[in-house]
C-alpha positions in Angstrom: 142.6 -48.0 -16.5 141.3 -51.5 -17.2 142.3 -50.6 -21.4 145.4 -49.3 -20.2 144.2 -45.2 -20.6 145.4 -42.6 -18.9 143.0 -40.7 -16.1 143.4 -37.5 -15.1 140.8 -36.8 -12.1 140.9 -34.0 -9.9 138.6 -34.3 -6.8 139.1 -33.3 -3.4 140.5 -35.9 -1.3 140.4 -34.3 2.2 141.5 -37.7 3.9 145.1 -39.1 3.5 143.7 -42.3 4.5 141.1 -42.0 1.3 144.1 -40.8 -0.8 145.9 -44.2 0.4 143.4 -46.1 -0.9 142.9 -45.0 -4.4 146.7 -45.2 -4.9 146.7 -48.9 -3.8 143.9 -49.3 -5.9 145.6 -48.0 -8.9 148.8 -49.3 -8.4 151.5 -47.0 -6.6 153.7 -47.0 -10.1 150.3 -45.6 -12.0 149.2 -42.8 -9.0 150.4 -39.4 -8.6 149.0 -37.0 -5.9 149.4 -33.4 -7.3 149.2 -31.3 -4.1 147.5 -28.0 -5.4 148.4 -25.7 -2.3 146.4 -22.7 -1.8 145.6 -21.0 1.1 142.5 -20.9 2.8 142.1 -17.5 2.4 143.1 -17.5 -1.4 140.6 -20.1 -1.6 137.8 -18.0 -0.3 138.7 -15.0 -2.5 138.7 -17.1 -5.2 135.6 -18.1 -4.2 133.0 -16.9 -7.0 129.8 -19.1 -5.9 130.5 -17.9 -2.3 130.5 -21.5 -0.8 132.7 -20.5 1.6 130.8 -18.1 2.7 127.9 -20.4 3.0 129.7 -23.0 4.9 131.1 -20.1 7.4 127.0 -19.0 7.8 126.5 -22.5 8.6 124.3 -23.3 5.5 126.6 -25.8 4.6 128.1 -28.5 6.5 130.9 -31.0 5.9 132.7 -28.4 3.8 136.3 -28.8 4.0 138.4 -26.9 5.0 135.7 -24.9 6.9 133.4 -27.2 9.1 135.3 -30.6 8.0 139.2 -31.3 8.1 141.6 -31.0 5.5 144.4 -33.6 5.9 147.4 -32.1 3.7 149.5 -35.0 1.3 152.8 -36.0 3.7 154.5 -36.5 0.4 153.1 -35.8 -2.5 154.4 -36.4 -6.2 154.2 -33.2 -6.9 153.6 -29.7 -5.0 151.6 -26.8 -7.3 152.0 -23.6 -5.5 149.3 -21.4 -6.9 150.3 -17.6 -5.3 154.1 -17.6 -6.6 153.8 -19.6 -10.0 151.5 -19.1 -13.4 148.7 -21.7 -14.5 151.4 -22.2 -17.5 154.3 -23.0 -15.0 151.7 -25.5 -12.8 150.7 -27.2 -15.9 154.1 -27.5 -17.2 155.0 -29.2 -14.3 151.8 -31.3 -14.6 153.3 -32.6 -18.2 157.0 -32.6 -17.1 155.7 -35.4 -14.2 154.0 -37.5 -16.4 157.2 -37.0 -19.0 159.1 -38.0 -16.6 157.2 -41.4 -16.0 156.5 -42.6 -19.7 153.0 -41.2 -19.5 152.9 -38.8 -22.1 155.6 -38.3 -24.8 158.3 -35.9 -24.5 157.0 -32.2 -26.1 159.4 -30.9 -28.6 161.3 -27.4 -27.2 158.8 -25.1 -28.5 158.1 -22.8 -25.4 154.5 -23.7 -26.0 152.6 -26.1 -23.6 
């Protein structure tokens, strides 16, 4: 950010209050919280290292979702629904957000991501 790049992170931010933070810390105009919504149970059989699994067992603890709170975005720049739309469609969304704002240029219309 200090050189004026772009950052793309994904983490899991399970707090809204930590989510709050980061924006203020980038700048409201320069943060956009991309709500990836999945079920919990989507998420668990998705789940190929069986973490879930694990955290359920109790071998793992603070594991969100499970054992440790998940607080979802109130409002969100963007919603991904993951069940009813493709990876393509999500990520086009992605690229038509930061279109929208000036942070990528606009793609030509060649169906193509």
């Amino acid at each position: 950010m200090r050189h004026h790049g772009a950052v793309i992170c994904a983490a899991v931010s399970p707090y809204r209050a930590t989510r709050g933070e980061v924006r203020s810390l980038v700048g409201t105009d320069r943060f956009f919280e991309v709500f990836v919504d999945t079920p919990m149970a989507v998420c668990e059989a998705r789940d190929t290292k069986g973490l879930y699994a694990r955290a359920r067992r109790g071998e793992l603890t603070g594991f969100t979702g499970v054992n440790d709170p998940y607080e979802p975005p109130a409002t969100p720049e963007l919603r991904l629904d993951t069940i009813t739309r493709s990876v393509e469609d999500n990520a086009r969304a992605i690229l038509t957000l930061l279109e929208s704002r000036g942070f990528v240029a606009r793609r030509r219309s060649s169906g193509n991501l």
